[in-house]
PDB file as gemmi writes it, atoms N, CA and C in Angstrom:
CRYST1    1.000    1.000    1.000  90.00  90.00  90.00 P 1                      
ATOM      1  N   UNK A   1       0.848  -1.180   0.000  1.00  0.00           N  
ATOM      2  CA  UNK A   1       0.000   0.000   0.000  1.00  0.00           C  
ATOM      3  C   UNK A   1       0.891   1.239   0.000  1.00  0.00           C  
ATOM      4  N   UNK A   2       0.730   2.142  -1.033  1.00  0.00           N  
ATOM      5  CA  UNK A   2       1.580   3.317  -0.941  1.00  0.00           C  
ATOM      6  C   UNK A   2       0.844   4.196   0.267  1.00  0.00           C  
ATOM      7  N   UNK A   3       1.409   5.337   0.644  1.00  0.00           N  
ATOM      8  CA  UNK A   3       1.658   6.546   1.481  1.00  0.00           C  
ATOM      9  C   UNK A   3       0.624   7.576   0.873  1.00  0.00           C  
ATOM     10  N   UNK A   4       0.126   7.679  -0.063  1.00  0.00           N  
ATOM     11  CA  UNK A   4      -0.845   9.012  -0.655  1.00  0.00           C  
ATOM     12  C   UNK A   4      -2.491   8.454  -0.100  1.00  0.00           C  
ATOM     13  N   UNK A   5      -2.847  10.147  -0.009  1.00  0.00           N  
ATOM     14  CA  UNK A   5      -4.357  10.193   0.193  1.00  0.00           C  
ATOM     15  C   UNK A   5      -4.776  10.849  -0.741  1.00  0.00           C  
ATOM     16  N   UNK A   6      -6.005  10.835  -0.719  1.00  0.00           N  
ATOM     17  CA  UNK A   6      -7.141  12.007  -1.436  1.00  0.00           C  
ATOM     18  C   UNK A   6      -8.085  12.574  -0.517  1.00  0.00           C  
ATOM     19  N   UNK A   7      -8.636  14.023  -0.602  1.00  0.00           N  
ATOM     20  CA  UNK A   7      -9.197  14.599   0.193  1.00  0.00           C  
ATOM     21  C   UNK A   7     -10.674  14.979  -0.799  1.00  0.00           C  
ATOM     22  N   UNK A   8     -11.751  14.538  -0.742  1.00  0.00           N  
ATOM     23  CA  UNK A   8     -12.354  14.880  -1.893  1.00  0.00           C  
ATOM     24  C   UNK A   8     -13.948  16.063  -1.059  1.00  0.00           C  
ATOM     25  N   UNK A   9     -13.821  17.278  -2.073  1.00  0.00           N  
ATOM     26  CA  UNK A   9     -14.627  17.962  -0.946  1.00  0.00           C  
ATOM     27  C   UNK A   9     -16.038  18.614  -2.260  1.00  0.00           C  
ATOM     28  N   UNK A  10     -17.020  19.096  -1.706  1.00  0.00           N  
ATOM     29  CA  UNK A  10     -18.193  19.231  -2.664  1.00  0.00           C  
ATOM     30  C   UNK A  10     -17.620  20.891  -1.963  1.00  0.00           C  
ATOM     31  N   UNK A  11     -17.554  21.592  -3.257  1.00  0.00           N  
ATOM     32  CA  UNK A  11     -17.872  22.971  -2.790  1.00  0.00           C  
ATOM     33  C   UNK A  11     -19.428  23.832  -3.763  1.00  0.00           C  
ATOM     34  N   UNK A  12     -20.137  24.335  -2.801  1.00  0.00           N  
ATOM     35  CA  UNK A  12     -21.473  24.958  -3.505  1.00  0.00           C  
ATOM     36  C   UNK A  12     -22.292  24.375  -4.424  1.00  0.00           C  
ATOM     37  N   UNK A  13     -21.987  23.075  -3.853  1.00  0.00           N  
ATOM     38  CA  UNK A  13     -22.785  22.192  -4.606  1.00  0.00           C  
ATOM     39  C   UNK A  13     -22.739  22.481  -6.031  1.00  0.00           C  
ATOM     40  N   UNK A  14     -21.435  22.752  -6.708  1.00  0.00           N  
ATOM     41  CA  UNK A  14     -21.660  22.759  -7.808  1.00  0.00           C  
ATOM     42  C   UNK A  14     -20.118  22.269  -8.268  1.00  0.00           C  
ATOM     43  N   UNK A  15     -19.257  22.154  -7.569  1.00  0.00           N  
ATOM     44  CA  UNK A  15     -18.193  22.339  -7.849  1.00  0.00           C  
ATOM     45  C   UNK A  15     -17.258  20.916  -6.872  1.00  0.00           C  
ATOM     46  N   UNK A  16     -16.854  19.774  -7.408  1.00  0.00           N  
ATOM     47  CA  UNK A  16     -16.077  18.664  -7.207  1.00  0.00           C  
ATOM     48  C   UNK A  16     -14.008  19.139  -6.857  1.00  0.00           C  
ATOM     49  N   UNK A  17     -13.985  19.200  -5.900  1.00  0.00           N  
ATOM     50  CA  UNK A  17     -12.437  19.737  -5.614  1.00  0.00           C  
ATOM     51  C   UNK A  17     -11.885  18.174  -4.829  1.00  0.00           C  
ATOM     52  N   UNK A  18     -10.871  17.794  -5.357  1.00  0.00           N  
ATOM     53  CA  UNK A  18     -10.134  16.926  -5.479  1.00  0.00           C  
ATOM     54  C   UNK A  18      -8.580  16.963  -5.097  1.00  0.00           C  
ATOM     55  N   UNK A  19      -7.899  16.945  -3.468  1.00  0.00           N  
ATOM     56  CA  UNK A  19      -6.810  17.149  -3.516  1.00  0.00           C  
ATOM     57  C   UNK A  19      -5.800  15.885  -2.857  1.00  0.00           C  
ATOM     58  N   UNK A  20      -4.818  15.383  -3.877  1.00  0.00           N  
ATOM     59  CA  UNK A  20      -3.783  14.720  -3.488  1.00  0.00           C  
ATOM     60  C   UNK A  20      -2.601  14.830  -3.156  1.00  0.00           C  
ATOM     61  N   UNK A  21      -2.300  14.148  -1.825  1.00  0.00           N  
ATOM     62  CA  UNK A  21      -1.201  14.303  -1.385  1.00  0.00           C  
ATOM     63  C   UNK A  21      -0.314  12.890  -1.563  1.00  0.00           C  
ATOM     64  N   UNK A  22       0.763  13.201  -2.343  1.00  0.00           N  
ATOM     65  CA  UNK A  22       1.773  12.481  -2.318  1.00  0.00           C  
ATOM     66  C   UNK A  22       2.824  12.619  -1.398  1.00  0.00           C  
ATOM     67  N   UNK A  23       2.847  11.469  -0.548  1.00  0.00           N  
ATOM     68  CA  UNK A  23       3.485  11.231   0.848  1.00  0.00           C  
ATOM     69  C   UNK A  23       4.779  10.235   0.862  1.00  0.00           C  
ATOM     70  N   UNK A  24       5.280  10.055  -0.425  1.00  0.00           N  
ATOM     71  CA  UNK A  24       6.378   9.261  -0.362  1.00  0.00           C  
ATOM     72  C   UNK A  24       7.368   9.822   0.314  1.00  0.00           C  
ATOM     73  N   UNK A  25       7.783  11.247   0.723  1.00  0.00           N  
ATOM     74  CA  UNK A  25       8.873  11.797   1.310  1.00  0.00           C  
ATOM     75  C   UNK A  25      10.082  11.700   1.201  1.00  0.00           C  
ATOM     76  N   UNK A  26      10.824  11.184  -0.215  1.00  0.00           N  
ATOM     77  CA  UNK A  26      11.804  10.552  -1.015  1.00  0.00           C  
ATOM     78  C   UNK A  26      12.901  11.981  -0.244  1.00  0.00           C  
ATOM     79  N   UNK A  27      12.635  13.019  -0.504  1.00  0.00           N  
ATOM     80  CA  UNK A  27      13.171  14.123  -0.229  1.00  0.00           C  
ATOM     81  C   UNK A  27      13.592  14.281   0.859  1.00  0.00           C  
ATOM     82  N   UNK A  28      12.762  13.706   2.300  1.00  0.00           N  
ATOM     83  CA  UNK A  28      12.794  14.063   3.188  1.00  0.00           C  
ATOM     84  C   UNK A  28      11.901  16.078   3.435  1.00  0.00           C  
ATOM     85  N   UNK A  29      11.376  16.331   3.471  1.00  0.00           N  
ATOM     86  CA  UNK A  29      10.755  17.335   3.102  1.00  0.00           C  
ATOM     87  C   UNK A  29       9.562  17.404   4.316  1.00  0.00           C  
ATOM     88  N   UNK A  30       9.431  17.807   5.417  1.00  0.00           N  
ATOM     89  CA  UNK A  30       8.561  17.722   6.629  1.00  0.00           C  
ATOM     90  C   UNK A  30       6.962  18.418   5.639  1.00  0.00           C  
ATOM     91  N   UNK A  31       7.301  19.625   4.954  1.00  0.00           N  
ATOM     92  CA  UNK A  31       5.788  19.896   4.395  1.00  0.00           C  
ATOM     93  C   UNK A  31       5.314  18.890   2.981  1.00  0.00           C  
ATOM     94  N   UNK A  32       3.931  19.229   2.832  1.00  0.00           N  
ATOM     95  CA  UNK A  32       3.549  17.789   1.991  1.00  0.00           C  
ATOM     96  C   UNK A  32       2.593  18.652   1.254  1.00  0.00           C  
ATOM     97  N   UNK A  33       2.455  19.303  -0.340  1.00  0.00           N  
ATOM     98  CA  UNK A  33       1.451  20.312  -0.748  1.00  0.00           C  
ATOM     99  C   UNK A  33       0.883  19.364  -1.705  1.00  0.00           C  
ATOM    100  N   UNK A  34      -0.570  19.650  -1.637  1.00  0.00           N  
ATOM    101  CA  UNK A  34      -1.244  18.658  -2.450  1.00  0.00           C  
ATOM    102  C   UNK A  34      -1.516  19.334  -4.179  1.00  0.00           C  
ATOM    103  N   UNK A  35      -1.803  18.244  -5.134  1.00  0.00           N  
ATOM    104  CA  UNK A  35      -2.260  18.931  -6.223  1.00  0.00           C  
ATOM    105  C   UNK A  35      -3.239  18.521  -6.545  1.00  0.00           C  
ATOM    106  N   UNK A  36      -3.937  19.950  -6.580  1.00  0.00           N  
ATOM    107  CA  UNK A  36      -5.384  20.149  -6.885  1.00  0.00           C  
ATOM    108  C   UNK A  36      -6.059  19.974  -8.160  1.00  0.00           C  
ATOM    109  N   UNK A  37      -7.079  19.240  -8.019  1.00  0.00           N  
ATOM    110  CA  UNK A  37      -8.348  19.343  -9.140  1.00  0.00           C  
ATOM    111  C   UNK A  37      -9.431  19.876  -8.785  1.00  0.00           C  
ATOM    112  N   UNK A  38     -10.144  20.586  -9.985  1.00  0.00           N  
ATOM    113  CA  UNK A  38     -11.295  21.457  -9.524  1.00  0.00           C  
ATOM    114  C   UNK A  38     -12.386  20.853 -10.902  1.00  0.00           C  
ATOM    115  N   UNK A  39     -13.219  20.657 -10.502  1.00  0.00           N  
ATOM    116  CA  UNK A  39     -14.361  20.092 -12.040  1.00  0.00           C  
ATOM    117  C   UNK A  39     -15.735  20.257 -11.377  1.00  0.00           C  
ATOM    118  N   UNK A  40     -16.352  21.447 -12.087  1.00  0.00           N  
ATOM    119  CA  UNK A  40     -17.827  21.863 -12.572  1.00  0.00           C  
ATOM    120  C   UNK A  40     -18.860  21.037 -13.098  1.00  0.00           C  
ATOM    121  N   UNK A  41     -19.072  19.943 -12.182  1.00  0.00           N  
ATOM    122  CA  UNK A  41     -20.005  18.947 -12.594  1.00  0.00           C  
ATOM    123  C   UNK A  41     -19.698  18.611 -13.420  1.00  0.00           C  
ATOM    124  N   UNK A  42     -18.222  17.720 -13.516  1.00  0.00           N  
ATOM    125  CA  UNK A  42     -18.343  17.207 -15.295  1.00  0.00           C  
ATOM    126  C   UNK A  42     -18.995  15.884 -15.204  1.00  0.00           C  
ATOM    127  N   UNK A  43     -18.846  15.338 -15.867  1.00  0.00           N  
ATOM    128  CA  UNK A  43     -19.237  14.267 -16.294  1.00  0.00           C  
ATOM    129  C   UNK A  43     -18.111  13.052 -15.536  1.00  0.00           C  
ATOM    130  N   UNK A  44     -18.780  11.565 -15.019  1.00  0.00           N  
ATOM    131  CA  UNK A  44     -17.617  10.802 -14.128  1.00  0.00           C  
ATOM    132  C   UNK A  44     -16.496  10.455 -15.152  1.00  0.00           C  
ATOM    133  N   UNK A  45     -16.416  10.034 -16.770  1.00  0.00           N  
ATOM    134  CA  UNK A  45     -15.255   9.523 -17.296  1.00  0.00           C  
ATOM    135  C   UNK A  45     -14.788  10.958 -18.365  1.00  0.00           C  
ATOM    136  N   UNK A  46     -15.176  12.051 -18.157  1.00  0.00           N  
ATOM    137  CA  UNK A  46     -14.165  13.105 -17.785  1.00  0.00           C  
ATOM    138  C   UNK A  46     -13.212  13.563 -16.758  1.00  0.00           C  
ATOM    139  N   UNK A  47     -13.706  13.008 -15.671  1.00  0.00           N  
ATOM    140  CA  UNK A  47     -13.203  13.560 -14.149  1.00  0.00           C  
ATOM    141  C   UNK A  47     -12.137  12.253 -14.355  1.00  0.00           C  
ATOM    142  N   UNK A  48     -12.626  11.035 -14.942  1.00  0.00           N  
ATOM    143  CA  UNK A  48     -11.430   9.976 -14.765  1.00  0.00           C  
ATOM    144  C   UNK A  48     -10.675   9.645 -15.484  1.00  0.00           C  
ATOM    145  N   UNK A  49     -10.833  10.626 -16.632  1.00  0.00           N  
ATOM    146  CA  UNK A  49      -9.711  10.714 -17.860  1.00  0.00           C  
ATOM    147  C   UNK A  49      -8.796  11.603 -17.575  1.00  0.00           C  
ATOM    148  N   UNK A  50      -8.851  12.735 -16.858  1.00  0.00           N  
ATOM    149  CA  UNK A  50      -8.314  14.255 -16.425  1.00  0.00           C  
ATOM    150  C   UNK A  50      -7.424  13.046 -15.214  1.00  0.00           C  
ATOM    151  N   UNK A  51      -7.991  12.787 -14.461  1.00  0.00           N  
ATOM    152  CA  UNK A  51      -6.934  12.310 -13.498  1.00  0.00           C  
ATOM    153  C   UNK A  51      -5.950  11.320 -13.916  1.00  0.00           C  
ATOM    154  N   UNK A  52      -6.485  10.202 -15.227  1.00  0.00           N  
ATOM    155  CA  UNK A  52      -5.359   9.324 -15.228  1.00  0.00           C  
ATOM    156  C   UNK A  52      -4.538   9.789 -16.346  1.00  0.00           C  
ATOM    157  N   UNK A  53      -4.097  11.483 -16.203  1.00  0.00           N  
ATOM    158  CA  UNK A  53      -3.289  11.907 -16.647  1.00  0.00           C  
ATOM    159  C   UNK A  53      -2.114  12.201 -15.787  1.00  0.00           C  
ATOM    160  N   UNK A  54      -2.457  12.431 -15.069  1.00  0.00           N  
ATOM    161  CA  UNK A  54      -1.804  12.681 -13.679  1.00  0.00           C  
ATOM    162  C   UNK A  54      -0.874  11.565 -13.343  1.00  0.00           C  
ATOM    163  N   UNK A  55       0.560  11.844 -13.874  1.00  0.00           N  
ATOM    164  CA  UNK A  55       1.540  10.551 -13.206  1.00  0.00           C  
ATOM    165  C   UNK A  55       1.545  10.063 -12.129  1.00  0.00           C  
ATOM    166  N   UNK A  56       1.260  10.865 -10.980  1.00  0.00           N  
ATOM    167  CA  UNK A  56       1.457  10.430  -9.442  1.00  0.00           C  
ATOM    168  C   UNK A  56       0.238   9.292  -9.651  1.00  0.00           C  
ATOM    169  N   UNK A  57      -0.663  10.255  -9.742  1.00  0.00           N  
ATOM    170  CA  UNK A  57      -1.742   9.585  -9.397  1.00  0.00           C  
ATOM    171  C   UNK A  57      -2.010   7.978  -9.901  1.00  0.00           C  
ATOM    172  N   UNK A  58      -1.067   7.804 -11.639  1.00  0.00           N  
ATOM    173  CA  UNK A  58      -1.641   6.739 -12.910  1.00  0.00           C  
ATOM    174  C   UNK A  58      -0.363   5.591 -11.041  1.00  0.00           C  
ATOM    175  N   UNK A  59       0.430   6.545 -11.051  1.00  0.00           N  
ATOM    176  CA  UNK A  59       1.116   5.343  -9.806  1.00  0.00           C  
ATOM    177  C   UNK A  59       0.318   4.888  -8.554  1.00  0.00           C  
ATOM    178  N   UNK A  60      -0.435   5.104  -8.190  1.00  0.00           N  
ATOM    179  CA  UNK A  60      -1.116   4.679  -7.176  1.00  0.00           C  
ATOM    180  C   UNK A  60      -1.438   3.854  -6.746  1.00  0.00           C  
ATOM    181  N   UNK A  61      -2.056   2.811  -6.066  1.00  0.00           N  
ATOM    182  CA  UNK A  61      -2.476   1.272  -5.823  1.00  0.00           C  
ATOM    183  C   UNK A  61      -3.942   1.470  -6.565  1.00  0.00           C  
ATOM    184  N   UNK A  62      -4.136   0.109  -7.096  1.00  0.00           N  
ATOM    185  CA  UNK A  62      -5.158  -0.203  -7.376  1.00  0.00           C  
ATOM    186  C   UNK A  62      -6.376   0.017  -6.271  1.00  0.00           C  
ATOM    187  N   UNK A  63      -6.539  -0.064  -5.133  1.00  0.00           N  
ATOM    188  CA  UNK A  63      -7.490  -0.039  -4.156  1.00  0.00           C  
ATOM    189  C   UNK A  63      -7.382   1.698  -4.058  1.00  0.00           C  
ATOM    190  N   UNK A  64      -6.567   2.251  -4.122  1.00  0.00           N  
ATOM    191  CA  UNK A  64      -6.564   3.958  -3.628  1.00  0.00           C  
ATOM    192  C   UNK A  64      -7.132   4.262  -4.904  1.00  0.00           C  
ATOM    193  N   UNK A  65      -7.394   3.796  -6.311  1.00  0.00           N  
ATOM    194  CA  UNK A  65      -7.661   4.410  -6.907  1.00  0.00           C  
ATOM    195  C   UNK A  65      -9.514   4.097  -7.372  1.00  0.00           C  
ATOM    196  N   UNK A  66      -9.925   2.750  -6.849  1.00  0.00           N  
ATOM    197  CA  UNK A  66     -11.072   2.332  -6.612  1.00  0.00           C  
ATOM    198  C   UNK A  66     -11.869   3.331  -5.045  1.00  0.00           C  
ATOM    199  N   UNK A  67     -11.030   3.793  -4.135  1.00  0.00           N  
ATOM    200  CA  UNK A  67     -11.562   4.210  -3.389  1.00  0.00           C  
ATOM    201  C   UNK A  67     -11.453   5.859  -3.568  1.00  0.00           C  
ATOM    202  N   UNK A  68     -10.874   6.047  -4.686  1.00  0.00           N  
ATOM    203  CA  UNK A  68     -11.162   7.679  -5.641  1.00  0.00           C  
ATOM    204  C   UNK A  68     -12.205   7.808  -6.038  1.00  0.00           C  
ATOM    205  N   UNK A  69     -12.635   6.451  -7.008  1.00  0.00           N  
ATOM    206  CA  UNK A  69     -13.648   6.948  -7.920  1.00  0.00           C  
ATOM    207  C   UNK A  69     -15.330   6.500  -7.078  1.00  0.00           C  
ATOM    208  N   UNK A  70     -14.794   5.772  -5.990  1.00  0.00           N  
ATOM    209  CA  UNK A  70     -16.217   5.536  -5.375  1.00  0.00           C  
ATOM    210  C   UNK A  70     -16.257   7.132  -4.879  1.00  0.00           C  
ATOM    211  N   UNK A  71     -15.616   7.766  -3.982  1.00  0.00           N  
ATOM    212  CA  UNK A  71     -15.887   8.676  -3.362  1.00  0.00           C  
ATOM    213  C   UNK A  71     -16.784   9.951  -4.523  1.00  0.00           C  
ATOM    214  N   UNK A  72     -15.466  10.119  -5.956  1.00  0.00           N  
ATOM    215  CA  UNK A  72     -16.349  11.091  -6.984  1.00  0.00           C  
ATOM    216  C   UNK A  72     -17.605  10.638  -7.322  1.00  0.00           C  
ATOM    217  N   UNK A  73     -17.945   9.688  -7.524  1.00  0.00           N  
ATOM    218  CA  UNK A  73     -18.962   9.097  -7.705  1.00  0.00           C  
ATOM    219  C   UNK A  73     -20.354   9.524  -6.539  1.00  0.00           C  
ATOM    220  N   UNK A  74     -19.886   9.487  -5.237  1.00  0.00           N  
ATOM    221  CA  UNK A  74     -20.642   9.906  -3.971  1.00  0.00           C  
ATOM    222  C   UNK A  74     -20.927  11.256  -3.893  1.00  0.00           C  
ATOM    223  N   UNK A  75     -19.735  11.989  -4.481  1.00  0.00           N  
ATOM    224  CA  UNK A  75     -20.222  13.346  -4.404  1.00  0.00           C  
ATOM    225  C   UNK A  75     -21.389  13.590  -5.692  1.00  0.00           C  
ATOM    226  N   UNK A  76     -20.442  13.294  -6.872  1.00  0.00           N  
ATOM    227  CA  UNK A  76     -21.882  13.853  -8.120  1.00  0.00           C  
ATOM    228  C   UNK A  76     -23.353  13.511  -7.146  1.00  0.00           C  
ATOM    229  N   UNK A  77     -23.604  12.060  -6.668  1.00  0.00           N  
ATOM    230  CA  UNK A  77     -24.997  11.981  -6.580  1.00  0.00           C  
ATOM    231  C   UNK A  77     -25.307  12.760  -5.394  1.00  0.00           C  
ATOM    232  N   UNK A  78     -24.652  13.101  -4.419  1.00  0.00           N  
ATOM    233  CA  UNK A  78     -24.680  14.507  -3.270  1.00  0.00           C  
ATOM    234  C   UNK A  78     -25.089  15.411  -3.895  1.00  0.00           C  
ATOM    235  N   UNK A  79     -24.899  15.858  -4.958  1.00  0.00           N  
ATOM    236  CA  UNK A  79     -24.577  17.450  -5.426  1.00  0.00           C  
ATOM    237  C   UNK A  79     -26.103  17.102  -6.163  1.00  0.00           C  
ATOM    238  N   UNK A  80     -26.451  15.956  -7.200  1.00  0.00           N  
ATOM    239  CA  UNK A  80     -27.178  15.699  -7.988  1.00  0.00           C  
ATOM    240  C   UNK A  80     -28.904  15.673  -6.758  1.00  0.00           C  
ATOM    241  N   UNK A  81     -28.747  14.818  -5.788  1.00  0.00           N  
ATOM    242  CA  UNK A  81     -29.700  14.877  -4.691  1.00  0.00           C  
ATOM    243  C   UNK A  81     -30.030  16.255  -3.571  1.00  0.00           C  
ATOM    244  N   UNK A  82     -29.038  17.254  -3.905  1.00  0.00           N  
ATOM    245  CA  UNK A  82     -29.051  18.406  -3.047  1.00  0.00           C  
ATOM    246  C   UNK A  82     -28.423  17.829  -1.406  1.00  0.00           C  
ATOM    247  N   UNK A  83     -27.909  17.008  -1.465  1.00  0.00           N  
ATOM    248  CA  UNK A  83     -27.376  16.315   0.324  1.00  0.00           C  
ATOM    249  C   UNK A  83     -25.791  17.036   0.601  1.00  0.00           C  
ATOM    250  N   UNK A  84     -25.848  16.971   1.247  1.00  0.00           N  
ATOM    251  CA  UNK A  84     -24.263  17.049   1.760  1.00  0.00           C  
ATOM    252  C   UNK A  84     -23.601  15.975   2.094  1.00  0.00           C  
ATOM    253  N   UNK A  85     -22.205  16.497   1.295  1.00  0.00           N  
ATOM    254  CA  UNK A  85     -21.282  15.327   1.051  1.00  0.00           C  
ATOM    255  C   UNK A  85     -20.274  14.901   2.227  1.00  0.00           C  
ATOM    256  N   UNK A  86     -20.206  13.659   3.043  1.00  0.00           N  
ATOM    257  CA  UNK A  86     -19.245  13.266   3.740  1.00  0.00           C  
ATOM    258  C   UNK A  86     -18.372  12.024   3.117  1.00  0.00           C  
ATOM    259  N   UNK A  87     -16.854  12.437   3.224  1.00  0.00           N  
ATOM    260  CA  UNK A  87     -16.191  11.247   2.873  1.00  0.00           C  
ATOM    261  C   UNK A  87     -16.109  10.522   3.808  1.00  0.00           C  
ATOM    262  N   UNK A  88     -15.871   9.114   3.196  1.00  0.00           N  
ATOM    263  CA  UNK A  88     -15.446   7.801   3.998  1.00  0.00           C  
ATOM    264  C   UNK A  88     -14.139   8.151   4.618  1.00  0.00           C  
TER     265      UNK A  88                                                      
END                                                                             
């Protein structure tokens, strides 16, 4: 299991913000800045084409990246139902 998270947050219900932190610490480097995605209700295999552009990310474990797309997935239907979104 690698070291990275995802932080996945609904802003104004309109707006999917997506931030990863890569935690390998190869550097030694005590701060850890994540890189951000921001997507305007797109569509789910836009949101998952845009990310598996993303080298860090195409490196990831198979399970971190199943537990990405469940979460985007949780938000669209949050945003789509008017609910508020909590991650797992």
């Amino acid at each position: 299991m690698d070291n990275n998270f995802f932080i996945v947050r609904v802003f104004q219900q309109t707006i999917i913000e997506i931030y990863f932190y890569n935690n390998n610490n190869l550097l030694k480097v005590d701060q850890c800045y994540p890189i951000c995605f921001v997507f305007y209700l797109g569509d789910f295999s836009q949101i998952t084409y845009l990310l598996s552009l993303c080298d860090e990310i195409f490196h990831c474990s198979t399970i971190h990246k199943f537990y990405l797309g469940k979460e985007i997935f949780k938000a669209q239907i949050s945003i789509q139902l008017n609910q508020c979104y909590i991650q797992d």
